[in-house]
N, C-alpha and C positions, 0 to 999 in steps of 0.2 A: 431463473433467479441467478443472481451474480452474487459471489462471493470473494471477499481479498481477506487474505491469512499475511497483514505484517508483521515482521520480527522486529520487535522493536528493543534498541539497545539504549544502554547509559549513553552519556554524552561524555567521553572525557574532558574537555571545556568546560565543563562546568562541577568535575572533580565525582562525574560518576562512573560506576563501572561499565566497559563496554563490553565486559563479557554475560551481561544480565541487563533485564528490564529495570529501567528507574521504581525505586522504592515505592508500593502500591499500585504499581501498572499491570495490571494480567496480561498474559497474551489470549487473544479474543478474534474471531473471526466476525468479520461484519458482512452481513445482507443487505442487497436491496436488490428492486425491481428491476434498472437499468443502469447504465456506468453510470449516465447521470447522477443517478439517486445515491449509488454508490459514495461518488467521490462527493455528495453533500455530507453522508451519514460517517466516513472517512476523515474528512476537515471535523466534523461538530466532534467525534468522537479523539482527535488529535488533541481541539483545545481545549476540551473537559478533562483532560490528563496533562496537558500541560508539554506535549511535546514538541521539538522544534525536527528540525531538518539532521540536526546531530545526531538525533534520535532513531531515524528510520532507517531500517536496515532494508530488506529486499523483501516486496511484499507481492505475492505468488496471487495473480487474479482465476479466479476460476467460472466459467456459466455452466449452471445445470452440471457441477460435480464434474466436469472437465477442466483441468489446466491449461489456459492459453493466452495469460500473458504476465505483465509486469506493471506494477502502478508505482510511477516514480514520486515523491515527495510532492510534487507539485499538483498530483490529481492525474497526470498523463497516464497513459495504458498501454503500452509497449508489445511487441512479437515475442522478443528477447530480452537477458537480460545483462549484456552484453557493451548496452550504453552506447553503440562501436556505429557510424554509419551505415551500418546495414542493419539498422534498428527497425521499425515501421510503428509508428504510432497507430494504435485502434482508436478510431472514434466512433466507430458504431458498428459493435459485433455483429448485430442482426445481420449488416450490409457486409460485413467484410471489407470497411472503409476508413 
């Protein structure tokens, strides 16, 4: 099972705080079966709150209650989170790929 815990913050661009979640957002941990599923359940759950890119802070991917990686805004799933060339994109935990 795959889980990501983002933080999600205000957007100052749009006059909200970015020391706290925009008004009515919980922080939420989301499940799925595979990154795949993941970063569907990630996108639906982004635009049913209404968040953009300003919004996402650093969101901690975890399988099976282990931490190892980074899901950038876009859906991508990172080693690190560091952003830095020496990044590796995860596309498929199973493989290590």
């Amino acid at each position: 099972m795959y889980q990501v815990k983002p933080r999600i913050m205000g957007n100052p661009d749009h006059g909200q705080n970015p020391d706290a979640p925009p008004y009515g957002v919980k922080p939420k941990t989301l499940s799925a079966p595979t990154l795949i599923d993941l970063r569907d359940v990630v996108f639906a759950w982004r635009e049913d709150n209404g968040l953009g890119a300003g919004n996402w802070g650093t969101a901690r991917v975890f399988k099976d209650g282990k931490e190892f990686g980074y899901m950038s805004y876009n859906g991508r799933v990172w080693d690190r989170n560091d952003w830095s060339e020496h990044a590796r994109e995860i596309k498929d935990a199973d493989n290590e790929s």
